[in-house]
GUMARLO-360527 format. One record per residue (C-alpha): residue number from 1; residue in three letters; chain; x, y, z. Coordinates in steps of 0.1 Angstrom, whole numbers, plus 2048, in hexadecimal, padded with zeros to 3 digits. Layout:
# residues N
  num  residu  chaine    x    y    z
  NUM     ala       A    X    Y    Z
...
//
This chain:
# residues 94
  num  residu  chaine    x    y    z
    1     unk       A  3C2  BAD  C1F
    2     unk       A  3C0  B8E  C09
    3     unk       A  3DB  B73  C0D
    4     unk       A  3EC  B6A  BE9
    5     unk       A  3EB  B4B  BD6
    6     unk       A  40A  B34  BE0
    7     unk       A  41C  B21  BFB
    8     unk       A  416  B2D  C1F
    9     unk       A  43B  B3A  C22
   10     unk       A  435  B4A  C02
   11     unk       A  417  B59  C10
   12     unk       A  427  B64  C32
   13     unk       A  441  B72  C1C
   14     unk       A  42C  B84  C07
   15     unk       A  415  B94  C20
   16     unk       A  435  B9F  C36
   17     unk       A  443  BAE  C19
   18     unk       A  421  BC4  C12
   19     unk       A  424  BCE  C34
   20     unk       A  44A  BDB  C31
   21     unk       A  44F  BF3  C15
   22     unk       A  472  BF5  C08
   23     unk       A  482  C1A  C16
   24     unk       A  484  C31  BF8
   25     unk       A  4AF  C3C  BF9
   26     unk       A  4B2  C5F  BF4
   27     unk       A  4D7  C6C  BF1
   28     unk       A  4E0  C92  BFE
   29     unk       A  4E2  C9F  BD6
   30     unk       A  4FB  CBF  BE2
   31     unk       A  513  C9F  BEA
   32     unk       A  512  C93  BCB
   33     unk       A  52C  C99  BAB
   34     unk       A  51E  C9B  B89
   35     unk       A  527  C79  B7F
   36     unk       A  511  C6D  BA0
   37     unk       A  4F7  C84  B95
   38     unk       A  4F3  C76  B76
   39     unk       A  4F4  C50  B84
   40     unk       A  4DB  C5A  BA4
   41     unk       A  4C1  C66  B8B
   42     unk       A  4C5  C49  B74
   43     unk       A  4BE  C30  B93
   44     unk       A  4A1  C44  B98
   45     unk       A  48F  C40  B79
   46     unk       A  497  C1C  B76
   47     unk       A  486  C19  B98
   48     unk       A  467  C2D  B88
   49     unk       A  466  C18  B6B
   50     unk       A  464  BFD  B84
   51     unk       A  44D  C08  B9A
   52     unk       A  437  C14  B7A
   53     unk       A  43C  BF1  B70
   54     unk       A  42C  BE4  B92
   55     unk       A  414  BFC  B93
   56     unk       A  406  BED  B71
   57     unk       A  406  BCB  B7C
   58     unk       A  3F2  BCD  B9A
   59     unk       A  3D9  BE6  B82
   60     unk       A  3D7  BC5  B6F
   61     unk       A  3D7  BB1  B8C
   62     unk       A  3B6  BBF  B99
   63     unk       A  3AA  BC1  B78
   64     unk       A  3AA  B9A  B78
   65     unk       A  399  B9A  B9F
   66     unk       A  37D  BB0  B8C
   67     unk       A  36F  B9F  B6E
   68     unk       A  351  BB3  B62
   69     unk       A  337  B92  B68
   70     unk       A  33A  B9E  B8B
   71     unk       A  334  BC1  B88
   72     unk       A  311  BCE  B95
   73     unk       A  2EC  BCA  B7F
   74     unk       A  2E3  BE6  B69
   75     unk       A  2D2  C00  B7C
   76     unk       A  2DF  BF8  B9C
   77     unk       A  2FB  C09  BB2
   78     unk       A  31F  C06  BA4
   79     unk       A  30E  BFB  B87
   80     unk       A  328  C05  B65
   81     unk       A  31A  C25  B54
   82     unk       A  309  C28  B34
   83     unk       A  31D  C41  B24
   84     unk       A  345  C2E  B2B
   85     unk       A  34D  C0E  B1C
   86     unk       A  36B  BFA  B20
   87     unk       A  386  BF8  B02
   88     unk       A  379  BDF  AEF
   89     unk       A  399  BCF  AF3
   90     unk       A  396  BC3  B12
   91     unk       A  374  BAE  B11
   92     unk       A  36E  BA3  B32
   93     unk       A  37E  BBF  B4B
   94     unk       A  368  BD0  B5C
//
């Protein structure tokens, strides 16, 4: 795995954190009253929007580790196909 831009501590940080997931919290819903229900479920798609938000950035991260000057000569392997183009748009992802 590559190390990330910043201090070493940063770095160490980082990379341990990459390593360690956070534990996804599940509560026993039978437990639960309605009112907990309703405030379980909304915690839940916050964290979805969040994690639909990270997911996103590190799409756009890569994106920026693969600008299309680096992708493969026409006709070779991994080359990009003919018949796809990328959203004009975005000039210069690959």
């Amino acid at each position: 795995m590559e190390e990330v831009a910043g201090s070493l501590v940063e770095r160490a940080l980082a990379g341990w954190l990459v390593e360690r997931p956070a534990p996804f919290r599940r509560l026993p819903v039978a437990l639960l009253s309605r009112e907990q229900k309703a405030a379980e479920l909304q915690r839940l798609q916050a964290l979805k929007a969040r994690t639909a938000a990270y997911e996103a950035e590190l799409i756009l991260g890569l994106a920026d580790d693969s600008p299309d000057d680096d992708d493969p000569a026409p006709g070779t392997p991994g080359a990009r196909a003919r018949s796809w183009k990328p959203d004009p748009e975005l000039p210069g992802v690959s």
